[in-house]
Structure formats: structure tokens, C-alpha cells
C-alpha positions in Angstrom: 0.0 0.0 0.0 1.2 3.5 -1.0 1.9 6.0 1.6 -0.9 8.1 0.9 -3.4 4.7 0.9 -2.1 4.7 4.5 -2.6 8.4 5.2 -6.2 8.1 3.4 -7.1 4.7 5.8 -5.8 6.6 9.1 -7.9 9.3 8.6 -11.2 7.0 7.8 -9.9 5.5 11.1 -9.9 8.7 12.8 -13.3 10.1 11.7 -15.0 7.0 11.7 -14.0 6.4 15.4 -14.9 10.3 16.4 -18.5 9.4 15.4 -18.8 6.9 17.7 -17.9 8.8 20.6 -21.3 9.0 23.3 -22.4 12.3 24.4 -20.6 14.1 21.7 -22.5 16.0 19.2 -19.8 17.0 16.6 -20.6 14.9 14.5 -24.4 14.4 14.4 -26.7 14.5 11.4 -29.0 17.1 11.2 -32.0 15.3 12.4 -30.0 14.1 15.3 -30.0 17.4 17.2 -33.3 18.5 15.8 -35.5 15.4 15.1 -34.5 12.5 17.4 -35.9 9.4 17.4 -39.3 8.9 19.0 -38.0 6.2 20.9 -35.6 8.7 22.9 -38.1 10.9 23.6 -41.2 9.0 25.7 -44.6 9.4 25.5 -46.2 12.8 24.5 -48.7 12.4 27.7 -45.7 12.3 29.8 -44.9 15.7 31.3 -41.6 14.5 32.1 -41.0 13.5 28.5 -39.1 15.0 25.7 -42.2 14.8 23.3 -44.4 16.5 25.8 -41.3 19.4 25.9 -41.6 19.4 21.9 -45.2 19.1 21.7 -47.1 20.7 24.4 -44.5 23.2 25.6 -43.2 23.9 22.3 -39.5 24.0 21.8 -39.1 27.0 18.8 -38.9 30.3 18.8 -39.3 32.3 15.5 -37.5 35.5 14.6 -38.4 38.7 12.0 -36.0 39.4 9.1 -32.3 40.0 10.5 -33.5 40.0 14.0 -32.7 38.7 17.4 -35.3 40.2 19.3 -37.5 38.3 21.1 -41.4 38.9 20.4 -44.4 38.3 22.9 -44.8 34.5 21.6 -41.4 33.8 21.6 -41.8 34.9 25.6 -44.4 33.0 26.5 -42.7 29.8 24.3 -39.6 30.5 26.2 -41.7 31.2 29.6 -43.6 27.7 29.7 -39.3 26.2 28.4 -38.9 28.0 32.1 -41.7 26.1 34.1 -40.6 22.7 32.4 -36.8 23.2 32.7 -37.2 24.3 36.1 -39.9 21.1 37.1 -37.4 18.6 35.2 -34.1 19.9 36.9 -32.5 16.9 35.1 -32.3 17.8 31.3 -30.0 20.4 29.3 -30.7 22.1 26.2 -28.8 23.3 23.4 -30.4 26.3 21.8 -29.3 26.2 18.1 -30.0 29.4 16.3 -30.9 29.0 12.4 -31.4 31.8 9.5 -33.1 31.8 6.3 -31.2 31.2 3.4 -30.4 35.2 2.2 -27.7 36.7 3.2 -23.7 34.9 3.4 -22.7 32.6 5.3 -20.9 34.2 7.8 -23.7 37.1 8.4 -26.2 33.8 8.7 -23.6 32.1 11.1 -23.5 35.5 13.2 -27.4 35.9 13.1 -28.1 32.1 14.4 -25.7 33.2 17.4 -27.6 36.2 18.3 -30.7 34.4 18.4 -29.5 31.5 20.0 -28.0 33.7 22.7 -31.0 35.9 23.0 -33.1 32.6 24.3 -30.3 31.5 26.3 -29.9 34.7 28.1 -34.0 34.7 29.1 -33.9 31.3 30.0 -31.4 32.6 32.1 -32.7 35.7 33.5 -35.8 33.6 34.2 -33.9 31.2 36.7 -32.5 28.2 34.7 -29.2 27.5 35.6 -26.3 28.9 32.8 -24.4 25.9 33.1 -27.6 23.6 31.6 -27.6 25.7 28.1 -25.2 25.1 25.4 -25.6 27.5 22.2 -25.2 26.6 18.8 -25.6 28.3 15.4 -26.4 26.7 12.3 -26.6 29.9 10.0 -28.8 29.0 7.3 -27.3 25.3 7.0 -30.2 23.5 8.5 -33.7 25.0 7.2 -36.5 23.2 8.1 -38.3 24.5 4.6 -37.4 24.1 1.5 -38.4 27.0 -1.1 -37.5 31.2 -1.7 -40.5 33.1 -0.6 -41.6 34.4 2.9 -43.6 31.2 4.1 -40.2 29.1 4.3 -38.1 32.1 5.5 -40.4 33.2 8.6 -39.9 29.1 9.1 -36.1 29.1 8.8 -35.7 32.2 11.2 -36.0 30.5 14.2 -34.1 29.1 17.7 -34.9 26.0 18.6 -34.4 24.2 22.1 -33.4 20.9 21.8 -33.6 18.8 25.3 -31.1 16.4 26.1 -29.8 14.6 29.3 -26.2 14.2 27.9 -23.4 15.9 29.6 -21.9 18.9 28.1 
């Protein structure tokens, strides 16, 4: 084998065995920070229950064209994230922030951040612990919709809370 079939197999090696590392999220699919598996996340009826956190509670805040402001529903979404977080003292989150698909990538990148921080620092200043939020931004990488009018943007301008009870 040549040298560079060598170089080419240790880095396979490498990445290959960085996957499999638990608790890390580096390198996760999309849908594994956004949509995990149903099996993961209980029973919708559970309060307790990741599924009732994503479907009851509601786990995503939307933003308005290149802002980071938080609006009155995003409150009371991130209000009711309070009162769950605070009742099950035993989950994280990681807040990504996401863009729509205008602007570059490094303006996107930047944007995500600011919204991502903006929930952190509520869920903050509403009594959850700083040390159970990790941020992450996504830019416009990750939209949720699909197409180039308004609909998908207002969709893809968003923070999302993602529950976990991995250590971070």
C-alpha cells in the first residue's frame, strides 16, 4: 500500500471512530440534534417526556428578518421552556439558532448566534441554571423549509431548544 493509501485509511480511522464517541454531538446529522428518534423521547402524555417538551410546551422560537429580538410569543414559548426546565431539573438544552437562506454565510452564522443567545440569556434571566444551556448556530445550513419566498423564510428564522440529558 502506498503511503498516501495509508494516510487516506488513518484518517477514515480517525473520523470513523470520532463518530462513535457517546455524548458528543460534533458529529451528528442534522435530524439528530433537531428530530431525534421517538423512541428517545417518551410518551407525548408524559410531562416528564421530551415529546411532551416538543409538543405541548413547544420547543421554537421564530424571529423577524435579520433580527434577534425576542417577540411576545417567543416569551411566552420561552416562559412555559422555564416552568418545564425548572420542574425537570434533570435535562439540558442546546439552543441552536438557524437563519433563512439570504444573506452569506458568515452574516447567517452570526445571526443564528444572536438568536441563540438571545433565548439562552432569558432562560437565564428567568432562573435556569447557565451551566444547563449550550448554544449553537447553524446559519442557514439547517432550514426546516425548502423554497425562496416568505412562508419558508419566517420558518427558517428560528431558535430551537433541543432537550437532552447528555453531559456537556
Amino acid at each position: 500500500m502506498t503511503k498516501f493509501g495509508l494516510y487516506f485509511c488513518a484518517i477514515l480511522i480517525i473520523f470513523f471512530s470520532g463518530c462513535s464517541q457517546s455524548g458528543s454531538t460534533a458529529f451528528l446529522a442534522p435530524s439528530t440534534l433537531s428530530g431525534s428518534s421517538a423512541k428517545f423521547e417518551g410518551d407525548v402524555s408524559d410531562p416528564g417526556s421530551i415529546a411532551f417538551f416538543k409538543n405541548n410546551v413547544g420547543d421554537r422560537v421564530l424571529f423577524s428578518v435579520d433580527q434577534s429580538d425576542i417577540d411576545q410569543l417567543g416569551r411566552d414559548i420561552l416562559l412555559a421552556q422555564v416552568d418545564w426546565l425548572k420542574v425537570n431539573s434533570d435535562y439540558k438544552i442546546i439552543i441552536e439558532g438557524h437563519a433563512d437562506e439570504r444573506g452569506t454565510r458568515e452574516y447567517n452564522l452570526a445571526l443564528g448566534a444572536r438568536r441563540a443567545n438571545s433565548a439562552r440569556e432569558f432562560l437565564v434571566s428567568r432562573g435556569i441554571e447557565s451551566s444547563r444551556i449550550k448554544t449553537v448556530s447553524f446559519g442557514k445550513e439547517r432550514p426546516v423549509e425548502l423554497c425562496s419566498n416568505e412562508k419558508c423564510y419566517s420558518e427558517n428564522r428560528r431558535a430551537v431548544s433541543v432537550v437532552s440529558n447528555l453531559n456537556f
